[in-house]
C-alpha positions in Angstrom: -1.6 23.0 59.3 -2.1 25.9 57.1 1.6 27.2 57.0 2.4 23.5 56.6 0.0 23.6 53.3 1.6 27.0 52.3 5.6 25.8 52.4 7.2 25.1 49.2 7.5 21.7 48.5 11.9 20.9 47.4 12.3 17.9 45.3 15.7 15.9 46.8 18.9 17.2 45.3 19.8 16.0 41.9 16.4 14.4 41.3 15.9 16.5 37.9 19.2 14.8 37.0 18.3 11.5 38.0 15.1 11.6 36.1 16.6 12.6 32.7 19.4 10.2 32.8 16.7 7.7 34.1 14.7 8.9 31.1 17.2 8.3 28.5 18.4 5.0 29.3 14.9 4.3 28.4 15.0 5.7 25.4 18.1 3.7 24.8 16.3 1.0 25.5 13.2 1.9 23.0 10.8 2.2 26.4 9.8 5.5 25.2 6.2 5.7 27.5 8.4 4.7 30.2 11.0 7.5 29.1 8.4 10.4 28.5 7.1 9.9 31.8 10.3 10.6 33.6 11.5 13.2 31.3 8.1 15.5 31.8 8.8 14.6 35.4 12.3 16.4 35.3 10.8 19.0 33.1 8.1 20.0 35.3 10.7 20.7 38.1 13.0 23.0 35.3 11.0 23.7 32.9 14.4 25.5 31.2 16.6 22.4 31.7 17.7 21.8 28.2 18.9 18.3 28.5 15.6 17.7 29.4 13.8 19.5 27.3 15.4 18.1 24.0 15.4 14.0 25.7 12.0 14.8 26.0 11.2 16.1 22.2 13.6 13.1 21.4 11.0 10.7 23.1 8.4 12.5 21.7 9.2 11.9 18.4 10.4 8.3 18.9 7.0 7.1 20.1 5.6 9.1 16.7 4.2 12.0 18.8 5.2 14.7 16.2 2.9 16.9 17.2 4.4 17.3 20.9 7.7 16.9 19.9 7.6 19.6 17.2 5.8 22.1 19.5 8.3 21.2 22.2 11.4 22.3 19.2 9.6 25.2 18.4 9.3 26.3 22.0 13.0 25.8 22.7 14.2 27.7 19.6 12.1 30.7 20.6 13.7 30.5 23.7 17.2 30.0 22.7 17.5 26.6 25.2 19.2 23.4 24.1 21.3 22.5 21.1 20.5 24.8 18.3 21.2 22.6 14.8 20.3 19.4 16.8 16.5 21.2 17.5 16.5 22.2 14.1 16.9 19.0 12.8 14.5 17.7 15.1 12.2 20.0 13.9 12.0 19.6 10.2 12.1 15.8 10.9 8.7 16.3 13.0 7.1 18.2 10.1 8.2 15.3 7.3 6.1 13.3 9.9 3.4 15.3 10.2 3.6 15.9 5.9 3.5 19.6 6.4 6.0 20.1 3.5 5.0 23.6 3.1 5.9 24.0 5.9 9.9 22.8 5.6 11.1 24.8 2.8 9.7 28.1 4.3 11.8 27.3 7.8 15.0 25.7 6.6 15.4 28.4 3.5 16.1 31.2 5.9 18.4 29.7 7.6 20.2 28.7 4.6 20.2 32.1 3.2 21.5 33.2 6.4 25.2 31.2 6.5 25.2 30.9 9.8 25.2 27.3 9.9 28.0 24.8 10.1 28.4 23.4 6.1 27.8 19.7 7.0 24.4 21.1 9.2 23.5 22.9 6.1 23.8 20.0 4.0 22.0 18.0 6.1 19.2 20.5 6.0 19.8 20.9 2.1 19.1 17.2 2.1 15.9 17.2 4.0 14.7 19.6 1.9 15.1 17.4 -0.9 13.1 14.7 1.1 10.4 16.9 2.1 10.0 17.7 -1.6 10.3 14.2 -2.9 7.0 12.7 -0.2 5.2 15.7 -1.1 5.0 15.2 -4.7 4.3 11.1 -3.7 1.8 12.6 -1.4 0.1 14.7 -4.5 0.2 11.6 -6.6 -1.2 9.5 -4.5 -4.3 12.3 -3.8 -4.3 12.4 -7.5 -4.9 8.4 -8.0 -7.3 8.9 -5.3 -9.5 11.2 -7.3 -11.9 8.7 -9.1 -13.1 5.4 -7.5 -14.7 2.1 -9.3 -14.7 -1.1 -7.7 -12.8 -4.1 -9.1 -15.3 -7.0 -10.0 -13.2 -9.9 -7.8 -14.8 -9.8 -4.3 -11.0 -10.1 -2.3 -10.1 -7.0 -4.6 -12.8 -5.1 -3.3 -12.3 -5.7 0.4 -8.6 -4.8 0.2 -10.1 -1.8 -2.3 -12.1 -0.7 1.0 -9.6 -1.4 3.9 -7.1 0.9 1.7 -10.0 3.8 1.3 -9.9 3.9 5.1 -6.6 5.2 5.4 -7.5 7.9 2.7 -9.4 11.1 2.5 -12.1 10.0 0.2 -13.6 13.2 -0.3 -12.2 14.1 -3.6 -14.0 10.5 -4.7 -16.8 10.4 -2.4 -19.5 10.6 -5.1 -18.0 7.9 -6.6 -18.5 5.4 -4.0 -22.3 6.8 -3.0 -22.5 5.2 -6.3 -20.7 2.1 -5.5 -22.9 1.6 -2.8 -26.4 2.3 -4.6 -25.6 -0.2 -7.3 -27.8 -3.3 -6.7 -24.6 -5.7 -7.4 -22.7 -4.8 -5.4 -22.2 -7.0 -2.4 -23.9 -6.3 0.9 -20.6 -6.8 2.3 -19.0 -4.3 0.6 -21.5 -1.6 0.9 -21.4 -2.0 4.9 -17.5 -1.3 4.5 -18.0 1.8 1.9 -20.9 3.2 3.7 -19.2 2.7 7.5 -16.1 4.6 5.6 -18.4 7.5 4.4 -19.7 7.4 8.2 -16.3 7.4 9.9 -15.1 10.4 7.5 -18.3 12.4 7.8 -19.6 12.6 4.5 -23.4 14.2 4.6 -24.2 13.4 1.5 -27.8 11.6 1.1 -26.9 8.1 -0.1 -29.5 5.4 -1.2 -28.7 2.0 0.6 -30.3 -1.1 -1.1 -30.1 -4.5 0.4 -32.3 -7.7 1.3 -35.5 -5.9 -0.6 -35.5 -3.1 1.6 -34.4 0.8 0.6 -33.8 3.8 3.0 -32.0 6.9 2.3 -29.1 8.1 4.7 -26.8 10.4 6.1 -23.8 8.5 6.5 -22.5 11.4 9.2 -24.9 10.5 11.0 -25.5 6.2 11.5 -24.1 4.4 14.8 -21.6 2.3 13.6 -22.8 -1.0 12.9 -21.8 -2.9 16.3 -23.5 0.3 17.9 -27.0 -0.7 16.8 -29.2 -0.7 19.8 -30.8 -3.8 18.2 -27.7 -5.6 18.0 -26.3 -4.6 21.3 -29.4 -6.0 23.0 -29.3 -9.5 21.3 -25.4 -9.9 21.9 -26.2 -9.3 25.9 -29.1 -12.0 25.6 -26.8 -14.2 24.2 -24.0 -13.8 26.6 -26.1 -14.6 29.5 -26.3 -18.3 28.2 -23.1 -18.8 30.6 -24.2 -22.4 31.2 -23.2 -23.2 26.9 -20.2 -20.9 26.4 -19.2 -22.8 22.8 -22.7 -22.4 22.3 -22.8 -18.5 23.1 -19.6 -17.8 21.4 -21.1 -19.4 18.0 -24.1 -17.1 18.6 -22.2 -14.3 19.0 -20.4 -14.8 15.8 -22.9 -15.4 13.6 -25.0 -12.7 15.0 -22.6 -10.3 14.5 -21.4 -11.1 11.1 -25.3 -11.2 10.1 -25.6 -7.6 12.0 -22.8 -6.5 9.2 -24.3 -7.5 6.5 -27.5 -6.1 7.2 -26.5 -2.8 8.1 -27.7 -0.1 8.4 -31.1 -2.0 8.5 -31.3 -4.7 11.1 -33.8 -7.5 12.1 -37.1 -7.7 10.5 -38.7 -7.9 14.6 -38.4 -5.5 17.0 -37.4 -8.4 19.4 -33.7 -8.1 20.8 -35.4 -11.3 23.0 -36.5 -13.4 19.4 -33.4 -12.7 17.8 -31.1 -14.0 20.6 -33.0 -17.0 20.2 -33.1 -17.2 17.0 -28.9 -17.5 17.1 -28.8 -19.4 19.8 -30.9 -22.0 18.0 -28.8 -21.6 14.9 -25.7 -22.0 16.8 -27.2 -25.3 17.9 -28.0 -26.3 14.5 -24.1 -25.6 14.2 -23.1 -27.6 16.8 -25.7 -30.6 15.3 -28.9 -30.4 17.0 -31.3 -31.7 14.8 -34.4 -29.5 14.6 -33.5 -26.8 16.9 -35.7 -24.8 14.6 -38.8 -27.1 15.3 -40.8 -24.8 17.5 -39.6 -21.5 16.3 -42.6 -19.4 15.2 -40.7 -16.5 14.0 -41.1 -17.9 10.2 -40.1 -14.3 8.5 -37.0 -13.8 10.8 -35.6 -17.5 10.2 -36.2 -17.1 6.4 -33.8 -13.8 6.7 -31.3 -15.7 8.6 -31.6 -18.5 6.3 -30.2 -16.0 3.7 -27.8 -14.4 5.1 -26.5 -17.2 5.9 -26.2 -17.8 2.0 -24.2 -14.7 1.6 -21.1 -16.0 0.1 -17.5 -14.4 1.1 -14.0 -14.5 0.4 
């Protein structure tokens, strides 16, 4: 058994071949998950195969891995394997990607200088440096409008105002919106969305947080997120055990969590996760038109708060 376990194992003649061609009639076909798993496949058993090796960093970047891809060029340039302009090319389109501009112009200009290139393939690299150049100073400009920040006084603005923050580093503004979200008109909404941005980007900065007649200073670094809340996870399980209602669950569930958003990062005035199930389901019922689904309901301070929140109006 031992020599057994010590032997070699040989993969079946021509399977590396198989695999990349395999691999790129997947890519052909746009299956590119499909098509990186065969091509790694036929890497791993020639780790030199060129064909493989540039199919691969092909897929790679075709399933906008740039980061593998462009480490996969570099590695076959060191080594002198595959298609030399083609791997360039490659390359530099990787980095536009990736926006490391920089980056481009202090590759390609060598090579350039060198004249060592075919004149269409140095054209064609002439040209991306021209690209490269061209995002970078869109990239610049749009850091630049990015700079300051002041909400728009149309509710729908201000949501679309927040969902593009998200895709933005909003440190050069973050003071900005701390501000937004201490302002007492601005909409509870909207401060969940700035504050849950400030959270997800890791902004430390103390920030005052003002809703439903209650204050509390934060660090936005370091709040669960707000379906993360141990209060709010508690209540949702309550309320999907009421198998027996699903409409009536579902409704709950809604509610509960659109309530949960607007409260955030303060929840429930109880410490119930039990009472405030209830609470939702009864509303829920109320939705579904139960009349006085409330009646017995002793919790007078928590149904007041749902009462208004349920006034909250949104787009």
């Amino acid at each position: 058994m031992a020599e057994q376990q010590g032997r070699r194992v040989i993969p079946f003649p021509g399977l590396k071949d198989r695999l990349v061609e395999r691999g790129l009639d997947m890519l052909q076909n746009q299956e590119n998950v499909e098509a990186i798993s065969l091509l790694e496949q036929a890497l791993e058993l020639d780790e030199h195969d060129a064909a493989a090796g540039t199919s691969l960093a092909v897929a790679y970047y075709e399933n906008n891995q740039w980061s593998e891809s462009a480490d996969l060029c570099r590695q076959m340039l060191r080594e002198g394997s595959g298609e030399y302009d083609e791997l360039i090319e490659l390359y530099v389109m990787n980095l536009i990607q990736l926006r490391k501009f920089n980056e481009i112009s202090s590759f390609i200009q060598p090579l350039l200088e060198e004249n060592e290139l075919q004149p269409e393939k140095a054209v064609r690299l002439q040209n991306l440096i021209e690209l490269s150049e061209q995002q970078k100073e869109q990239k610049e400009a749009e850091e630049e409008s990015f700079q300051s920040f002041q909400l728009q006084r149309d509710l729908e603005q201000q949501m679309i105002q927040a969902a593009a923050l998200a895709k933005q580093n909003i440190r050069p503004m973050k003071d900005d919106i701390i501000d937004e979200i201490e302002k007492d008109q601005t909409h509870p909404f909207i401060k969940t969305l700035l504050l849950n941005i400030l959270r997800e980007q890791g902004i430390f900065e103390e920030t005052v947080v003002c809703k439903w007649n209650k204050e509390i200073s934060v660090c936005p670094a370091e709040l669960v997120e707000p379906f993360d809340q141990e209060m709010y996870v508690e209540a949702a399980k309550f309320i999907s055990n009421e198998s027996a209602q699903p409409q009536l669950a579902e409704i709950a569930a809604e509610l509960l969590q659109k309530h949960a958003f607007l409260l955030y990062p303060f929840t429930w005035r109880t410490d119930s996760p039990e009472v405030i199930s209830d609470a939702y389901l009864r509303l829920a019922n109320e939705y579904l038109g139960v009349q006085n689904s409330f009646e017995d309901f002793e919790y007078n301070e928590l149904l007041a708060e749902i009462r208004r929140l349920e006034k909250v109006e949104m787009v």
